[in-house]
C-alpha positions in Angstrom: -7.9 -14.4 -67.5 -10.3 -14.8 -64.8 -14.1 -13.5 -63.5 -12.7 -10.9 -61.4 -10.6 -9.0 -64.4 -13.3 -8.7 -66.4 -16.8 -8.3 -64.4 -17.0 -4.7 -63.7 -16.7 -4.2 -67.7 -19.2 -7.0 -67.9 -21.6 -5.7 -65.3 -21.8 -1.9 -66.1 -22.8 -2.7 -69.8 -25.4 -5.7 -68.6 -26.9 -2.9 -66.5 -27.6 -0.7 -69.9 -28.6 -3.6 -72.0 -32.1 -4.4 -71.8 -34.3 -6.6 -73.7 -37.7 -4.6 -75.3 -39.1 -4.6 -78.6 -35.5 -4.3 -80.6 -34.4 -7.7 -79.3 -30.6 -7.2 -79.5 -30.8 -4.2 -77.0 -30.8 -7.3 -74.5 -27.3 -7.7 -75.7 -23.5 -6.4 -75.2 -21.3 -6.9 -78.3 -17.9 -7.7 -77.9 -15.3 -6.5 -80.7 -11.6 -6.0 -80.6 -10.9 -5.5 -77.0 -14.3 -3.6 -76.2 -17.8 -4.7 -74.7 -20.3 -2.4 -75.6 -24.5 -1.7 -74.9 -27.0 0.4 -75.7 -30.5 1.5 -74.8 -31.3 3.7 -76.9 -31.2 6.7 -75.2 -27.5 6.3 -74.0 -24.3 3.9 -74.7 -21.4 2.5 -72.7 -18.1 1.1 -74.4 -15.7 0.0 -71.9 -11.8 -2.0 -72.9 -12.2 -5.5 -71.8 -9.5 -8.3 -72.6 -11.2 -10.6 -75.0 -10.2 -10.9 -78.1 -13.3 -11.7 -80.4 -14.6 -10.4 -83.8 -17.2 -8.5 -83.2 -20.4 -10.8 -82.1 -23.3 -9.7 -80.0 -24.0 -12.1 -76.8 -27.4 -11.7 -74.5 -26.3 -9.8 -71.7 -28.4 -11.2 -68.9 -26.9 -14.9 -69.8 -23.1 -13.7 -70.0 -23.4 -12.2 -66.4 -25.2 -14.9 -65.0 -22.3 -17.7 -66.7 -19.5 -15.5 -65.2 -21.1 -15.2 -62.0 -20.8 -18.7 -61.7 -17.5 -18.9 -62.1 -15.1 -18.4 -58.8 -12.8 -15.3 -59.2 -9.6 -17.0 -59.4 -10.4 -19.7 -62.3 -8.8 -18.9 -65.3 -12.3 -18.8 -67.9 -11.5 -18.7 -71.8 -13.7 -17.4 -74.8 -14.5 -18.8 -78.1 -16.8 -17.9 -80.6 -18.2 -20.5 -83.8 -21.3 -20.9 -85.8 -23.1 -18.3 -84.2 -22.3 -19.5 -80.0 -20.5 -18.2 -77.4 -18.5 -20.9 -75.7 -17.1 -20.6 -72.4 -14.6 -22.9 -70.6 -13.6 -22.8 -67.1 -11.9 -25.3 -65.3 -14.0 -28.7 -65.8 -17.2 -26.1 -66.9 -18.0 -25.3 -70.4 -20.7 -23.2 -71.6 -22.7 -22.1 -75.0 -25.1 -19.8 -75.5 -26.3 -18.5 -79.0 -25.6 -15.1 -79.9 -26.5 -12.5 -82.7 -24.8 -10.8 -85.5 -23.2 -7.5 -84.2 -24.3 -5.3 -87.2 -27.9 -4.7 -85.9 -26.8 -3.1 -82.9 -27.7 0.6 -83.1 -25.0 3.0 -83.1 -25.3 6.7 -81.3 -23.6 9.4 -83.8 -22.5 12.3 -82.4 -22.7 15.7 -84.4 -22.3 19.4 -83.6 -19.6 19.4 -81.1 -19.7 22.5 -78.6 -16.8 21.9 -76.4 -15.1 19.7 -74.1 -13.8 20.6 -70.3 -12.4 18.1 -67.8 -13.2 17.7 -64.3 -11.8 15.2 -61.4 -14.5 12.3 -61.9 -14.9 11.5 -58.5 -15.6 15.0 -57.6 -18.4 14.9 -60.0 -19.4 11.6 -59.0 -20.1 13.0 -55.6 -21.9 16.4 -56.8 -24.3 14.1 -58.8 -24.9 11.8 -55.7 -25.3 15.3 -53.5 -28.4 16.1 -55.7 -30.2 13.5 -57.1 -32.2 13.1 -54.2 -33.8 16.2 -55.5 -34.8 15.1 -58.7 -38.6 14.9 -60.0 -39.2 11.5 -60.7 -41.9 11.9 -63.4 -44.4 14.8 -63.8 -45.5 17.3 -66.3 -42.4 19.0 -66.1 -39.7 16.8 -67.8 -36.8 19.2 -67.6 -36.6 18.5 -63.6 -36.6 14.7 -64.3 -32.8 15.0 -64.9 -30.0 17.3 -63.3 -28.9 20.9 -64.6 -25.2 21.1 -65.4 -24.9 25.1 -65.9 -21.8 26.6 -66.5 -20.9 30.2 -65.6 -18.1 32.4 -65.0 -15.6 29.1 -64.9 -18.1 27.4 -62.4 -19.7 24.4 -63.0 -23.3 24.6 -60.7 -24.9 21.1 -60.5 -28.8 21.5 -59.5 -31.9 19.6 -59.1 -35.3 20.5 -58.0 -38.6 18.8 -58.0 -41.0 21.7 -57.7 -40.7 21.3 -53.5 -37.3 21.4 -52.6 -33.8 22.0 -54.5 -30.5 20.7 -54.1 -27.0 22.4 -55.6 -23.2 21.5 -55.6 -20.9 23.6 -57.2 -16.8 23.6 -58.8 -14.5 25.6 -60.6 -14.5 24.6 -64.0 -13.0 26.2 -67.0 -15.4 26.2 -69.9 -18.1 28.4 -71.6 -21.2 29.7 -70.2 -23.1 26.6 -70.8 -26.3 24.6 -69.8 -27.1 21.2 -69.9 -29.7 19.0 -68.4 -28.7 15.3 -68.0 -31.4 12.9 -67.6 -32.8 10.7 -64.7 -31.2 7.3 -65.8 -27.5 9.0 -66.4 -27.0 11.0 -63.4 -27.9 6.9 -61.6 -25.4 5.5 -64.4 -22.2 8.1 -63.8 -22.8 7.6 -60.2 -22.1 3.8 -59.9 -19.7 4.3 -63.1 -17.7 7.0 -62.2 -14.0 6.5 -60.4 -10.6 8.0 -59.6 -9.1 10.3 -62.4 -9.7 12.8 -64.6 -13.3 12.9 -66.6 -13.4 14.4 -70.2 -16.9 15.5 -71.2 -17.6 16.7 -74.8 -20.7 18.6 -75.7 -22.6 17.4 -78.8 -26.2 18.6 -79.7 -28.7 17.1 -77.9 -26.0 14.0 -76.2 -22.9 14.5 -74.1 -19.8 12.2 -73.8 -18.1 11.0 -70.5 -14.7 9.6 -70.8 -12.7 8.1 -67.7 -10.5 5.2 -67.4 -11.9 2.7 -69.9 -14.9 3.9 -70.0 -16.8 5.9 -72.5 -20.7 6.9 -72.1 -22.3 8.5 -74.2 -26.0 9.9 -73.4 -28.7 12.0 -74.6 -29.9 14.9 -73.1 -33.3 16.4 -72.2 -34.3 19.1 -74.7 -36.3 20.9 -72.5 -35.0 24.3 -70.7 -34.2 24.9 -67.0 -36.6 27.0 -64.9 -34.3 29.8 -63.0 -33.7 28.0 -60.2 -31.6 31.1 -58.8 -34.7 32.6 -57.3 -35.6 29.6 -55.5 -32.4 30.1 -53.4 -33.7 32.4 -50.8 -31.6 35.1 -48.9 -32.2 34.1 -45.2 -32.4 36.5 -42.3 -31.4 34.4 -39.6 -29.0 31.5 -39.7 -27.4 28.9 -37.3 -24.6 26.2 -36.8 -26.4 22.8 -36.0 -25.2 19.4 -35.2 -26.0 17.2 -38.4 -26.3 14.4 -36.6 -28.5 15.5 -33.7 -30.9 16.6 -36.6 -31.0 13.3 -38.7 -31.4 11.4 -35.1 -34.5 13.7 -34.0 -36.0 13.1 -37.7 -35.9 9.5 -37.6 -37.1 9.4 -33.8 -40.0 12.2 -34.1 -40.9 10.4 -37.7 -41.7 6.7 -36.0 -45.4 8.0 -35.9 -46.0 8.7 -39.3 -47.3 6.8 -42.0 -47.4 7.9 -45.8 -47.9 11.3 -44.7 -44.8 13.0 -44.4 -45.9 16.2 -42.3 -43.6 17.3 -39.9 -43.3 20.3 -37.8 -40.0 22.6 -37.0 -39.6 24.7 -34.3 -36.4 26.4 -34.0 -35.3 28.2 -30.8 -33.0 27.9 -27.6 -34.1 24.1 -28.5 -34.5 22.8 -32.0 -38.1 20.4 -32.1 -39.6 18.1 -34.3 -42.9 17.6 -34.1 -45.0 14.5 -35.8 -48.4 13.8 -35.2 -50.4 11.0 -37.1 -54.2 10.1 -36.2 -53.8 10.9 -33.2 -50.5 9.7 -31.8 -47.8 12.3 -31.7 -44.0 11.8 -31.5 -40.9 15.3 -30.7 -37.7 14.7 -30.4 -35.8 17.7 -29.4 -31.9 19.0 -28.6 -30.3 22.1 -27.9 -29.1 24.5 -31.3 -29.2 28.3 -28.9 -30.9 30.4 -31.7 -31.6 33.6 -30.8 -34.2 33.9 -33.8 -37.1 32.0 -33.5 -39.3 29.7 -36.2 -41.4 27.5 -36.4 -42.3 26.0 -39.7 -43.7 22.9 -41.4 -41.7 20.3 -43.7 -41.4 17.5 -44.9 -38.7 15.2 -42.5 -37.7 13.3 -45.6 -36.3 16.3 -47.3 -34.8 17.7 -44.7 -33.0 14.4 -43.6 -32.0 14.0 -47.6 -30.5 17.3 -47.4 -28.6 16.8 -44.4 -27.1 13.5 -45.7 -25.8 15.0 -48.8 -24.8 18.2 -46.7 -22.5 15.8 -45.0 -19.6 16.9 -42.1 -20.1 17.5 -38.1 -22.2 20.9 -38.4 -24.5 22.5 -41.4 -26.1 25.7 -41.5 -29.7 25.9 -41.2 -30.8 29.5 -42.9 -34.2 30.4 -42.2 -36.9 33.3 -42.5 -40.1 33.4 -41.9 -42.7 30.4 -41.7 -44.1 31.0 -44.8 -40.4 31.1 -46.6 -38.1 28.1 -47.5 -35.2 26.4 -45.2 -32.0 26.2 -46.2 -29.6 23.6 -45.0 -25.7 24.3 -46.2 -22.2 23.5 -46.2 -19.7 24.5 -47.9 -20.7 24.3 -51.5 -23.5 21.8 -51.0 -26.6 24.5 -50.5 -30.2 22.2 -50.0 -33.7 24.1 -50.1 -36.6 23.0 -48.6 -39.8 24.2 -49.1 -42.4 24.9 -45.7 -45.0 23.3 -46.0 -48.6 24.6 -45.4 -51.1 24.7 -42.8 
């Protein structure tokens, strides 16, 4: 075999294995066509074409010797007295390795049900929202994403206490809620391909299963606050170019420094306003609203939204000043809270 047919395997488990206080967490075992790694809190098996009795090897040494090796030389395995060898070419490697059975083992109890969704569909709903994500806080159920279930429809949400983002599909299962948390939703993303995705609902850990992959996770305990009554109902909405809007953003936004403070003033013209110690930057381009705002946010948010809103034109929904904006396409809705004076 060579470099190239096996590091993906190799590098999604590295990327779980970490060394800390258990030292063999800094590991992936290898065992009858599998490489697996844990941290704890979550686990990745994944098929890989070695054939070794089960042995564990320190992760951050086996990607760095297959790294070194070109993709298209053959590289063969062998395993005796308690090292890894590994020939390539005119190269040949050891390192020492560990005895599989310390490795901790996730168990999986109380199954509640299993439903199947297209994984890179779900790939991209986790990518649309994770922007919104608290990272850290006293509120540790919005350091994860919500996967609710209702009426066949999976809603996937996240909200860090100033704005919210949501993406939503059919999906048949039972009214349901899960929260997954911070380090997952950053795992599926980068794991997460073509074909169908089986997810099985334990208590307290959930199951992905695609391709060769199987991840296995635990979940945050905590409930979801009702983030249906953040979504407002707007009065007034309007077609805008996404584009123009990220490009004033990032123009008006030169000024500023690390405070994000930003104002929005919506009209025959859509404005962007920054000032910062006293310099000030607009940027400004034609959106013919007929109902007239003006508001204060944070450009970040709004720009994150837009990039996960994605396509030529979104829908800015808005209210009042003192009411949140609303940036949306098709199932992607973004909430952004005003800021105030």
């Amino acid at each position: 075999m060579t470099p190239s047919q096996i590091n993906r395997a190799v590098s999604l488990a590295c990327d779980i294995a970490k060394p800390g206080i258990i030292p063999i967490l800094g590991h992936v075992v290898i065992a009858n066509g599998t490489i697996t790694a844990t941290d704890i809190e979550s686990e990745v098996t994944i098929k890989l074409p070695i054939d070794l009795a089960p042995v564990a090897i320190p992760a951050a040494k086996f990607r760095s010797i297959l790294a070194s090796i070109p993709d298209d030389v053959p590289v063969a395995f062998s395993h005796k007295d308690n090292k890894l060898a590994v020939k390539s070419g005119r190269s040949k490697m050891s390192i020492n390795t560990l005895s599989s059975e310390g490795m901790p083992v996730m168990t999986l109890e109380g199954h509640q049900g299993d439903f199947t969704i297209n994984a890179s569909l779900l790939k991209t709903m986790l990518k649309n929202v994770q922007h919104a994500m608290l990272n850290g806080g006293a509120r540790p159920m919005l350091n994860g994403v919500l996967l609710h279930f209702s009426d066949n429809m999976l809603y996937v949400v996240a909200c860090d206490g100033a704005r919210l983002a949501m993406d939503k599909s059919p999906v048949l299962f039972q009214d349901f809620q899960v929260i997954l948390p911070r380090h997952s939703v950053a795992r599926l993303i980068k794991m997460l391909d073509d074909g169908e995705c089986t997810v099985s609902i334990y208590e307290g850990k959930a199951k992905f299963k695609f391709g060769d992959v199987e991840y296995t996770t635990k979940l945050l305990a905590e409930k979801y606050p009702p983030y249906e009554r953040i979504i407002p109902v707007c009065a007034h909405s309007i077609l805008i170019d996404r584009e123009l809007f990220i490009e004033a953003i990032n123009r008006a936004s030169i000024v500023l420094d690390k405070v994000r403070s930003a104002k929005l003033a919506i009209g025959k013209v859509a404005r962007v306003t920054c000032t910062n110690s006293g310099e000030e930057s607009f940027d400004e381009f034609d959106c013919g609203a007929t109902d007239e705002l003006e508001i204060g946010i944070n450009p970040d948010f709004v720009r994150d939204a837009l990039h996960a809103a994605g396509g030529d034109e979104v829908t800015i929904g808005y209210s009042t000043s003192k009411t949140p904006l609303v940036v949306s396409r098709g199932d992607f809705v973004g909430v952004i809270m005003g800021l105030r004076d």
